[in-house]
VMD Tcl script that builds the backbone (N, CA, C; Angstrom):
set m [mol new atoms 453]
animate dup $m
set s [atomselect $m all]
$s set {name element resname resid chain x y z} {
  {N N UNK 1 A 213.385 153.482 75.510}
  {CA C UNK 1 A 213.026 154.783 75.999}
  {C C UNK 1 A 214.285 155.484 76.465}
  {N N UNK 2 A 214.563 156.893 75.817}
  {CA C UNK 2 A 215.801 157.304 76.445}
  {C C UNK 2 A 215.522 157.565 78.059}
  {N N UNK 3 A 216.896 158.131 78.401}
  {CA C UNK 3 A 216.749 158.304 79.684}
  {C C UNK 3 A 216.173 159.652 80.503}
  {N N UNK 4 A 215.886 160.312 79.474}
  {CA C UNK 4 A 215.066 161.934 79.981}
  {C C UNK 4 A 213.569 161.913 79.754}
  {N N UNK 5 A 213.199 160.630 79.255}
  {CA C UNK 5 A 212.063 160.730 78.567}
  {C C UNK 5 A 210.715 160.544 80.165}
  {N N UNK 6 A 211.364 160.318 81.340}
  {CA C UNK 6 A 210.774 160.248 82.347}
  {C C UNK 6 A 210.038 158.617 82.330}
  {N N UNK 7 A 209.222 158.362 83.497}
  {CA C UNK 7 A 209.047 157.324 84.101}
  {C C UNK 7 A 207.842 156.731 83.086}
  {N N UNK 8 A 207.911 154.998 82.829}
  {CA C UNK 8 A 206.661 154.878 81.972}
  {C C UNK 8 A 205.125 154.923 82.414}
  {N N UNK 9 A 204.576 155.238 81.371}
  {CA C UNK 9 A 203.324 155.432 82.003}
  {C C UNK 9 A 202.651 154.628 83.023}
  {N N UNK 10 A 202.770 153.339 82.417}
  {CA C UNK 10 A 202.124 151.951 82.971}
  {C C UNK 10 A 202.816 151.917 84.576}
  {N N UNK 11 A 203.745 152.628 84.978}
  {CA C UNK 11 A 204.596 152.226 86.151}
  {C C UNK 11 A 204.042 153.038 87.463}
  {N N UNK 12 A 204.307 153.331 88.572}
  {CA C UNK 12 A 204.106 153.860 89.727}
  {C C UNK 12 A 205.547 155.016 89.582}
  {N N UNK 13 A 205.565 156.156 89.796}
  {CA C UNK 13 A 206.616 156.954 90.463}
  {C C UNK 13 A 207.501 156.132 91.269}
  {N N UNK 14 A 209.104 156.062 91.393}
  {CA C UNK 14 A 209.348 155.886 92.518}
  {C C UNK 14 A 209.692 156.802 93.495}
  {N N UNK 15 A 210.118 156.731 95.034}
  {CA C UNK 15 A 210.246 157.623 95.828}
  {C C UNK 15 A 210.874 158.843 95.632}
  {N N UNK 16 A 211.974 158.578 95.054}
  {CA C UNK 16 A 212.768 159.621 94.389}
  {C C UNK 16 A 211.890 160.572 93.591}
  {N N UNK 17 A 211.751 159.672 92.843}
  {CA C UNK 17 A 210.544 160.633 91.780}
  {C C UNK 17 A 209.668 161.408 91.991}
  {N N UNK 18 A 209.006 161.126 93.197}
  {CA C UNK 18 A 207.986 161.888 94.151}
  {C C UNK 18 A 208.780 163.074 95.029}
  {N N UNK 19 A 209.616 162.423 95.320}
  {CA C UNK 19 A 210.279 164.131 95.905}
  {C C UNK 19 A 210.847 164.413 95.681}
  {N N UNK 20 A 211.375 164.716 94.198}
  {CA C UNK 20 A 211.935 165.203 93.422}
  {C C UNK 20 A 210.747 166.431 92.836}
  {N N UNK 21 A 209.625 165.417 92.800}
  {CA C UNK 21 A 208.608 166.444 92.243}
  {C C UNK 21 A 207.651 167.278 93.496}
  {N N UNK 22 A 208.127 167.001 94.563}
  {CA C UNK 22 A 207.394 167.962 95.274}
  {C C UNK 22 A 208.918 169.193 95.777}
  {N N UNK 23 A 210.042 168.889 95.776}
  {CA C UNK 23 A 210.395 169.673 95.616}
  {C C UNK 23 A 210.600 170.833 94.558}
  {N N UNK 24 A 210.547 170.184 93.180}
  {CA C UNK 24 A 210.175 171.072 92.197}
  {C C UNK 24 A 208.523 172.281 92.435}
  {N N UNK 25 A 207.544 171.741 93.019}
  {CA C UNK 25 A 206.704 172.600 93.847}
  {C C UNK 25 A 206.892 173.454 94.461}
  {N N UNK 26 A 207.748 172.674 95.300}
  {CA C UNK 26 A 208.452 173.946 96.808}
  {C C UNK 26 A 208.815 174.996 96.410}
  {N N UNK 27 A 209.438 174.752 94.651}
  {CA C UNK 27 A 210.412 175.837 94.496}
  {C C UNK 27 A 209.436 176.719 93.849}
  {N N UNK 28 A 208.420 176.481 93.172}
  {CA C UNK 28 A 207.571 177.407 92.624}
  {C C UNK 28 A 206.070 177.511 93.247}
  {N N UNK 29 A 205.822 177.489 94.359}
  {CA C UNK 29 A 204.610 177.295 95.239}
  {C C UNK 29 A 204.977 179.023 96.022}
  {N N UNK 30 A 204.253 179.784 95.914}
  {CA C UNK 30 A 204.261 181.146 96.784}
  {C C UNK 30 A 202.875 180.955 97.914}
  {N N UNK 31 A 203.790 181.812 99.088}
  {CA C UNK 31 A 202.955 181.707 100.232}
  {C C UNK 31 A 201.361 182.392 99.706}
  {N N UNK 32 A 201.280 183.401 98.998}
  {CA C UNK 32 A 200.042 183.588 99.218}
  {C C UNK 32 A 199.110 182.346 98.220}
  {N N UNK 33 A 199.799 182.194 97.151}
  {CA C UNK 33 A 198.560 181.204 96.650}
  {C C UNK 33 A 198.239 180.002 97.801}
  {N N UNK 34 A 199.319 180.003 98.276}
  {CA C UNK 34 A 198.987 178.755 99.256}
  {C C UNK 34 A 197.769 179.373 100.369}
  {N N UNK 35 A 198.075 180.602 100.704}
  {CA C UNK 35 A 197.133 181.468 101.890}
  {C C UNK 35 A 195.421 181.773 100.895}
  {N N UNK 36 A 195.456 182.007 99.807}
  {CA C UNK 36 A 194.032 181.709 99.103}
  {C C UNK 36 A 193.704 180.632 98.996}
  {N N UNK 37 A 194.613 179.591 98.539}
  {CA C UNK 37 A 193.787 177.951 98.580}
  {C C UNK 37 A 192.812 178.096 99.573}
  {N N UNK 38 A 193.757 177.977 100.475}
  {CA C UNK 38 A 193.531 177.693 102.208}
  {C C UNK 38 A 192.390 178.223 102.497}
  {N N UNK 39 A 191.654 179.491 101.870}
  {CA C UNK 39 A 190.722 180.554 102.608}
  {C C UNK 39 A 189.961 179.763 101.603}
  {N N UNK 40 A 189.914 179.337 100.553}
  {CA C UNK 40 A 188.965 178.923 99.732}
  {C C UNK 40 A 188.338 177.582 99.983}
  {N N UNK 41 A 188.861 176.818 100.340}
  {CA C UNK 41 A 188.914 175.571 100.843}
  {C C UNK 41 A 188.265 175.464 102.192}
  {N N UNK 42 A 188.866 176.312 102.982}
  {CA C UNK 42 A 188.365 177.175 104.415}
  {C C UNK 42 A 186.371 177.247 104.165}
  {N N UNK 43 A 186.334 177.971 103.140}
  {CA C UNK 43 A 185.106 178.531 102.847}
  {C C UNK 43 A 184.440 177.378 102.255}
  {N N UNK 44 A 185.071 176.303 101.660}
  {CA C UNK 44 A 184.406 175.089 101.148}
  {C C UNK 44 A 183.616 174.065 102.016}
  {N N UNK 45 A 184.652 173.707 103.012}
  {CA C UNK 45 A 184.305 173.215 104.206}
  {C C UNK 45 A 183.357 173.906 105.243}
  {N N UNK 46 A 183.093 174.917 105.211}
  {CA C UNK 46 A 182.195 175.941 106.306}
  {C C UNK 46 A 180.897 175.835 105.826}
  {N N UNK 47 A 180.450 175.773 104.189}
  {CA C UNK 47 A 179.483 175.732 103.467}
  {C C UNK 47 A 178.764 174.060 103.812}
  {N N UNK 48 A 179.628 173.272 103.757}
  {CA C UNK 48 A 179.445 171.863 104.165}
  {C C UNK 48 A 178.479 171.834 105.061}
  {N N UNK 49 A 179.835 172.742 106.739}
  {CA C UNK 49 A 179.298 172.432 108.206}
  {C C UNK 49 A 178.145 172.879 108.162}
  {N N UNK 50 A 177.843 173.936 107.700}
  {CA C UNK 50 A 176.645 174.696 107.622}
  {C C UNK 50 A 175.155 173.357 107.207}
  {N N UNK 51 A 175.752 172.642 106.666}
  {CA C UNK 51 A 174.866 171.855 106.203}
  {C C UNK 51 A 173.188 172.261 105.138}
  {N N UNK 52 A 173.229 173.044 104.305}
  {CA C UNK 52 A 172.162 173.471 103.846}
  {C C UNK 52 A 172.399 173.145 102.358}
  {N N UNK 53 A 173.134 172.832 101.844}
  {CA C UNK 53 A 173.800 172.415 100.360}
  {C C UNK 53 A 172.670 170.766 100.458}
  {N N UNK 54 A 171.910 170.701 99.641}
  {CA C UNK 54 A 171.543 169.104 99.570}
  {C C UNK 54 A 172.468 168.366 99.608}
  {N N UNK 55 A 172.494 166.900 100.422}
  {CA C UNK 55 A 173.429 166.176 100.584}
  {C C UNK 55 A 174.146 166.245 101.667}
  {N N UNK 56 A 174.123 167.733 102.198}
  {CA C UNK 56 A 174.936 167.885 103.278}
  {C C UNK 56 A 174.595 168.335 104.384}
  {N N UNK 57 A 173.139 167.590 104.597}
  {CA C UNK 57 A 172.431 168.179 105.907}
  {C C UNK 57 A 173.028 167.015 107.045}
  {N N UNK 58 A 173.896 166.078 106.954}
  {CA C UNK 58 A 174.284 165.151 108.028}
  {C C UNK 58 A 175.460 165.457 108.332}
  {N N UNK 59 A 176.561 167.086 107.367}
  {CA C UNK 59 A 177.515 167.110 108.228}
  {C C UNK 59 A 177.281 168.231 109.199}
  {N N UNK 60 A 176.103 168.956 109.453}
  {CA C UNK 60 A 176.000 169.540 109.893}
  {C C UNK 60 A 177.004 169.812 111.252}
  {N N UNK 61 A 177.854 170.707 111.541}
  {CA C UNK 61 A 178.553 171.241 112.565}
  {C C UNK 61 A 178.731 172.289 112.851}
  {N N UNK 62 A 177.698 173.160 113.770}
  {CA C UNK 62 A 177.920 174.632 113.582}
  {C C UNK 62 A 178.812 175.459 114.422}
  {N N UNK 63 A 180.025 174.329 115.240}
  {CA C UNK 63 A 181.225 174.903 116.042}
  {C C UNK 63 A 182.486 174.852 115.096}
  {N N UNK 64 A 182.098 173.909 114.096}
  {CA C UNK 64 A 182.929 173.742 112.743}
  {C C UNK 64 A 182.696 175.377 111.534}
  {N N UNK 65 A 181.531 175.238 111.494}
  {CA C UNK 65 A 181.203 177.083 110.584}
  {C C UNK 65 A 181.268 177.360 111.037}
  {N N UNK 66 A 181.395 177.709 112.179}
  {CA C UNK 66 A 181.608 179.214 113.197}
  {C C UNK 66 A 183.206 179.340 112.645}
  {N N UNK 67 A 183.864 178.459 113.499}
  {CA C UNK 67 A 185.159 178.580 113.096}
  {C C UNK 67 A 185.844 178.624 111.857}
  {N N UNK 68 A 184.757 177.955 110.769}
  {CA C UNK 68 A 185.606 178.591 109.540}
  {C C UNK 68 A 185.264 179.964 109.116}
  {N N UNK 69 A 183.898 180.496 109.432}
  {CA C UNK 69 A 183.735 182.016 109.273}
  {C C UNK 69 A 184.613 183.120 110.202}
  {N N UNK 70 A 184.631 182.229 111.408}
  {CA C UNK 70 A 186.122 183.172 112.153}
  {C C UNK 70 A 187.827 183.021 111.416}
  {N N UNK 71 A 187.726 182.353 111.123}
  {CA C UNK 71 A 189.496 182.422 110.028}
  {C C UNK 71 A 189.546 182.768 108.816}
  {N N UNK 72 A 188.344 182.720 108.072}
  {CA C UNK 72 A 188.668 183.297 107.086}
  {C C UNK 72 A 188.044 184.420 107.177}
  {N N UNK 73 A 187.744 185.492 108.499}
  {CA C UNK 73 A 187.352 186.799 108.922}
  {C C UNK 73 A 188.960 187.240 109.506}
  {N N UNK 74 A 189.454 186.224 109.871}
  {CA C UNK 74 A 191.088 186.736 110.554}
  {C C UNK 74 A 191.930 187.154 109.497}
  {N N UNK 75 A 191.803 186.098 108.298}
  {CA C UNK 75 A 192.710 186.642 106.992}
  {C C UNK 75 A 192.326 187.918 106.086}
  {N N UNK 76 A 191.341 188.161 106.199}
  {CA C UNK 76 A 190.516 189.085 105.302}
  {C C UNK 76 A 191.734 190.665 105.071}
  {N N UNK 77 A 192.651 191.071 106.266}
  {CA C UNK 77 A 193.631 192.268 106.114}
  {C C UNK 77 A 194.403 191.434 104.812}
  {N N UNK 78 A 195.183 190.316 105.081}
  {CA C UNK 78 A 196.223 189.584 104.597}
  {C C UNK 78 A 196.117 189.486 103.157}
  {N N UNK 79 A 194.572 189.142 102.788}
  {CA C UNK 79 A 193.810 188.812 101.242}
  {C C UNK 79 A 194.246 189.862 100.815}
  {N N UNK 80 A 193.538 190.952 101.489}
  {CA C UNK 80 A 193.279 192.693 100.893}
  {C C UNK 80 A 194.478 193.085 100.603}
  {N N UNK 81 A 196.004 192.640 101.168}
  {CA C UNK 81 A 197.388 192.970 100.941}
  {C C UNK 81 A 197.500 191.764 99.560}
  {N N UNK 82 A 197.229 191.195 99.585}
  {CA C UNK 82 A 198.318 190.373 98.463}
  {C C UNK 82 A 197.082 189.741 97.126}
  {N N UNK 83 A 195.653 189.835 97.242}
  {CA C UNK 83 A 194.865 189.688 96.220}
  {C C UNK 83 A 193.454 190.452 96.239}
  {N N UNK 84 A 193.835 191.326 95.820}
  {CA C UNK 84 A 193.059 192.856 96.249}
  {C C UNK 84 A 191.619 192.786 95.203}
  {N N UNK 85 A 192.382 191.900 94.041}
  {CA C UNK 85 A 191.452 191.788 92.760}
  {C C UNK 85 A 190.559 190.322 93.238}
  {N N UNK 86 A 190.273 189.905 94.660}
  {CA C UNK 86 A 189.849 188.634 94.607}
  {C C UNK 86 A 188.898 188.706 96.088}
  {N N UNK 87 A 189.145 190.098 96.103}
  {CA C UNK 87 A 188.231 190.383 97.436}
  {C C UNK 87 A 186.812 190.328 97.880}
  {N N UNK 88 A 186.468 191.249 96.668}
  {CA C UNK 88 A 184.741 190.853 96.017}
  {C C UNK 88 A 184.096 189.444 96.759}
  {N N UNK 89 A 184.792 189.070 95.682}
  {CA C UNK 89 A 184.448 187.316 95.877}
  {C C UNK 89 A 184.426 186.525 96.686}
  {N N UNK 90 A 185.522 186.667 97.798}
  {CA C UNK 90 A 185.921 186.211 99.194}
  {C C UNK 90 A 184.773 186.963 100.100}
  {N N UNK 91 A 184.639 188.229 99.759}
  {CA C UNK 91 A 183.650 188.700 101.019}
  {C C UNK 91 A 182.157 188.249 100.819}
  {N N UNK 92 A 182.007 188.149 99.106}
  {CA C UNK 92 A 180.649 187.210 99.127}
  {C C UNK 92 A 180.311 186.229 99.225}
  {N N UNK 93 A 181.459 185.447 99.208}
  {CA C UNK 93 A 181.045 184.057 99.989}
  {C C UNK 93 A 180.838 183.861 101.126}
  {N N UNK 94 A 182.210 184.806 101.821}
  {CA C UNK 94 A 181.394 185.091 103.708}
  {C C UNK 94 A 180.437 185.252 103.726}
  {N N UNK 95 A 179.962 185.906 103.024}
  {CA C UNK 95 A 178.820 186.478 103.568}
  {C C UNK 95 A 177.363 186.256 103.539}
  {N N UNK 96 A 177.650 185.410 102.106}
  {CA C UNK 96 A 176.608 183.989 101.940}
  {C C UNK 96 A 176.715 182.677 103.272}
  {N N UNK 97 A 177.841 183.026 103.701}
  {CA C UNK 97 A 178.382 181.384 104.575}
  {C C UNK 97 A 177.346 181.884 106.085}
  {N N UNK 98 A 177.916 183.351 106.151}
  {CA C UNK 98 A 177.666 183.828 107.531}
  {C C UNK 98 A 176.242 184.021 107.269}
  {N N UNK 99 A 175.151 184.166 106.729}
  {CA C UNK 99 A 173.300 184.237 106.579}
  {C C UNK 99 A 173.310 183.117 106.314}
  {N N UNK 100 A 173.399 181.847 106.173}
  {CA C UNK 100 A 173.509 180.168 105.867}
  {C C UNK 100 A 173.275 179.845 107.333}
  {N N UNK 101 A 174.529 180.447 108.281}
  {CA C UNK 101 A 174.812 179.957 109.256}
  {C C UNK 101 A 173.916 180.290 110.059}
  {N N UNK 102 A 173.468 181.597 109.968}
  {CA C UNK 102 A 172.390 182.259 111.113}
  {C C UNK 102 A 171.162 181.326 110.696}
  {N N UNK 103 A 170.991 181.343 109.603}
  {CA C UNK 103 A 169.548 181.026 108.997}
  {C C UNK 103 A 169.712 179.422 109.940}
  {N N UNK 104 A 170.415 178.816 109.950}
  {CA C UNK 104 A 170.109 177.415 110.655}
  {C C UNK 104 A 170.121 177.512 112.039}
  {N N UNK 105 A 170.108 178.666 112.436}
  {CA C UNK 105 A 170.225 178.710 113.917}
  {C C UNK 105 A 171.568 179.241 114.902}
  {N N UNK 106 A 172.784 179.098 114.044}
  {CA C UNK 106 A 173.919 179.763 114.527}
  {C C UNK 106 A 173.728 180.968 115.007}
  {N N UNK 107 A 173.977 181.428 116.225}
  {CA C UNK 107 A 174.013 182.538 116.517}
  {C C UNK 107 A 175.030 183.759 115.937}
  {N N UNK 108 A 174.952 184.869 115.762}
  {CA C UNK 108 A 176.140 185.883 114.502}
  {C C UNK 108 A 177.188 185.846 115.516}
  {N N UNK 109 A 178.199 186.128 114.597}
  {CA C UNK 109 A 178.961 186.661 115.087}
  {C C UNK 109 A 179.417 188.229 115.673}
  {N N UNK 110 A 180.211 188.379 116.448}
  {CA C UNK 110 A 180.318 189.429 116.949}
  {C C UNK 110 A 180.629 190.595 115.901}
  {N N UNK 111 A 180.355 191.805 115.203}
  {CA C UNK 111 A 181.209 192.234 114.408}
  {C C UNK 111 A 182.498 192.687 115.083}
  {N N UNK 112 A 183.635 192.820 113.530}
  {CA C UNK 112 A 185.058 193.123 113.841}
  {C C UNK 112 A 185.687 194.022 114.775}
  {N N UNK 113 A 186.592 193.434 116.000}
  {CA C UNK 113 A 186.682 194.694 116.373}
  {C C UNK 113 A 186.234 194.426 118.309}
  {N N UNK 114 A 185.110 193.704 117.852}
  {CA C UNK 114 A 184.331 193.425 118.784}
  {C C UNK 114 A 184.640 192.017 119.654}
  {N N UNK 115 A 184.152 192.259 121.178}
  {CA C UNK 115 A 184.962 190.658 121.266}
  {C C UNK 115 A 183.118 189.449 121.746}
  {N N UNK 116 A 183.444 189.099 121.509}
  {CA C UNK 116 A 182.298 187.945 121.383}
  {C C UNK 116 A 181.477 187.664 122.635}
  {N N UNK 117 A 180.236 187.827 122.723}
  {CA C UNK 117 A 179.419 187.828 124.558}
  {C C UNK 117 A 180.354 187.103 124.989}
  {N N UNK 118 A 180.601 187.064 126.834}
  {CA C UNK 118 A 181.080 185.928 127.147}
  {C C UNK 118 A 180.177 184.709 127.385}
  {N N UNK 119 A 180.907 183.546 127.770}
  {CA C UNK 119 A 180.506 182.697 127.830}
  {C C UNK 119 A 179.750 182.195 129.046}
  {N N UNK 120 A 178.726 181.433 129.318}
  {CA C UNK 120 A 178.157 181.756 131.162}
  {C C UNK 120 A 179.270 180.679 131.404}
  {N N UNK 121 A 178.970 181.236 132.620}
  {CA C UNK 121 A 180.378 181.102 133.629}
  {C C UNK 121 A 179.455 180.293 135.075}
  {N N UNK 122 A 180.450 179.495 135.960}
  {CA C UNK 122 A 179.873 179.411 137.042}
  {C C UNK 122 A 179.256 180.839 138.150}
  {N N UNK 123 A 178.215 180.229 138.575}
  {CA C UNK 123 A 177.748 181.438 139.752}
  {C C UNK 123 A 178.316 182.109 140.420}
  {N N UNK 124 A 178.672 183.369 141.002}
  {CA C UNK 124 A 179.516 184.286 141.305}
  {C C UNK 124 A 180.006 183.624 143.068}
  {N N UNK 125 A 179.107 182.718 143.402}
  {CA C UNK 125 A 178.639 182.538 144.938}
  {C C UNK 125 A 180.464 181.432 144.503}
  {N N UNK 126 A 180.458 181.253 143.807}
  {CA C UNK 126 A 181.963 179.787 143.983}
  {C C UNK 126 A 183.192 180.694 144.249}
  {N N UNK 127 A 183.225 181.528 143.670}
  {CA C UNK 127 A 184.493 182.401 143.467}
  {C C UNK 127 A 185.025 182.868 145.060}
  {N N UNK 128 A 186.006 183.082 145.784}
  {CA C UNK 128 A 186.605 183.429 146.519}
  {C C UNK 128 A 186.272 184.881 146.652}
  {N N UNK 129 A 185.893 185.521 148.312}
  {CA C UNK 129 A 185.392 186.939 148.241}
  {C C UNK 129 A 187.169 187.524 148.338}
  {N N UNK 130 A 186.681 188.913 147.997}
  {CA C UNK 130 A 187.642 189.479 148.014}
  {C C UNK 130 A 188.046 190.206 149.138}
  {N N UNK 131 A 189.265 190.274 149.531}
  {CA C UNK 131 A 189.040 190.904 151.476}
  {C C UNK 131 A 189.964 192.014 151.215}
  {N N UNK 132 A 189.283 193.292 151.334}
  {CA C UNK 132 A 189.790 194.616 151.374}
  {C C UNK 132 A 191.242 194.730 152.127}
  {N N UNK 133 A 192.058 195.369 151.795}
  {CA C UNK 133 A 193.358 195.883 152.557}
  {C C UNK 133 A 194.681 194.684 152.334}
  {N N UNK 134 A 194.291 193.396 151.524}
  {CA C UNK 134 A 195.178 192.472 151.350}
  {C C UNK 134 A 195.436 192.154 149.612}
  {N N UNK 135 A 196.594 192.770 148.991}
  {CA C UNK 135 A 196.491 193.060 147.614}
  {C C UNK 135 A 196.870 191.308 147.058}
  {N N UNK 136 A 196.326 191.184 146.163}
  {CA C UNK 136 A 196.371 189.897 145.557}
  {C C UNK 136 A 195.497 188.648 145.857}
  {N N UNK 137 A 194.347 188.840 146.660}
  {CA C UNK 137 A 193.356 187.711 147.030}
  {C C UNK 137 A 192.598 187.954 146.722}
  {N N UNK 138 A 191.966 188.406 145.615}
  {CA C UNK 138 A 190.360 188.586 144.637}
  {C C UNK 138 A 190.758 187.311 144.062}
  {N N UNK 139 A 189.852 186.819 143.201}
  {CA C UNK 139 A 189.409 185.658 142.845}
  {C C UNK 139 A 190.277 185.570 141.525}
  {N N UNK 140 A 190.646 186.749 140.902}
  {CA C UNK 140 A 191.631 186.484 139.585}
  {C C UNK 140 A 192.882 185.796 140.003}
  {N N UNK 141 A 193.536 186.618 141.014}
  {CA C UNK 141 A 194.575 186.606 141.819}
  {C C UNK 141 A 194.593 184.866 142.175}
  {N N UNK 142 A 193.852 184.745 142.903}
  {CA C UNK 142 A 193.521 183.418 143.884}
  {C C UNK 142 A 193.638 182.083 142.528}
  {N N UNK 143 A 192.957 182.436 141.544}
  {CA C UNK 143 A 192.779 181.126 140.628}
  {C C UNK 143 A 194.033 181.416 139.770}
  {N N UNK 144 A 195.065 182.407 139.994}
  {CA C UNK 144 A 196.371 181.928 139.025}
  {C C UNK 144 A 195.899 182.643 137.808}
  {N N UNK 145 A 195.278 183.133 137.354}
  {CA C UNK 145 A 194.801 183.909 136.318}
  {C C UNK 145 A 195.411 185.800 135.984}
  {N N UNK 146 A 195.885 186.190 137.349}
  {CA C UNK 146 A 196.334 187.207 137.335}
  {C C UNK 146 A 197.820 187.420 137.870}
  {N N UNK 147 A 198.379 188.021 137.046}
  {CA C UNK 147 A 199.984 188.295 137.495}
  {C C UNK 147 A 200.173 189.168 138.701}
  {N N UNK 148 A 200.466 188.648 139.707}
  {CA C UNK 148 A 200.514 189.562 141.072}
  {C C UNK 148 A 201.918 190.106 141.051}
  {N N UNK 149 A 202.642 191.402 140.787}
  {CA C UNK 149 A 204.124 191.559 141.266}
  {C C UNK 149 A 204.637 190.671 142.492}
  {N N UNK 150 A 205.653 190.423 142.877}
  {CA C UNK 150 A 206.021 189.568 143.964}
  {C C UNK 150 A 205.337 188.478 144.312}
  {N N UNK 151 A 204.998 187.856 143.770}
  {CA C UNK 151 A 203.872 186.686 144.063}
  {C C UNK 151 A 204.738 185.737 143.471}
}
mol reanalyze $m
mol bondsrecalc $m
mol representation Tube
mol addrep $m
């Protein structure tokens, strides 16, 4: 076998060989195909959590679909810049993912824009009162949560 003819079939790569060939990748791998895999794959896995696909009612995780319908709702500007012709498709799968998700009980999401109910919180009675005429002792202040000048 000459020597360009590459590694024999019957054999394993050796190390070299392997990153030799993932650097040959590196060099022709562009960020956005890598940023569509990702959303597609994104959307593969969300369909899963969702669990309604036969087969896949035991991975059910609906803090897992939430979160993949929230990231691939974060990329959606990024898509629209760099695969404009692939948008269609991306928004109908959301949008199949996101009525999947409700339909099992997930609560919707907030629309865009919008920021999400909060979350319940402890009873107002724990929090530290606030004492008029002394700036920086409300309860934001008090728990380190708020930037006081000179503090």
């Amino acid at each position: 076998m000459s020597a360009g003819a590459g590694p024999d079939p019957g054999r394993e790569p050796t190390e070299e060989e392997y990153r030799a060939a993932l650097e040959e990748e590196m060099r022709r791998v562009r960020v956005q195909d890598l940023l569509m895999q990702g959303v597609v794959s994104t959307l593969n896995v969300g369909f899963r959590r969702v669990g309604v696909q036969p087969g896949t009612e035991g991975e059910r995780d609906l803090d897992q679909a939430r979160l993949a319908i929230d990231a691939v709702r974060a990329h959606l500007p990024l898509l629209g810049e760099i695969a404009p012709e692939q948008m269609a498709a991306i928004r109908d799968a959301l949008s199949q993912l996101q009525m999947a998700f409700v339909q099992v009980g997930g609560a919707p999401a907030a629309p865009s824009g919008e920021a999400p109910p909060p979350a319940p919180s402890a009873p107002a009675t724990d929090a530290p009162k606030e004492q008029p005429g002394q700036p920086g002792t409300g309860s934001a202040a008090a728990s380190g949560r708020l930037w006081v000048p000179g503090r």
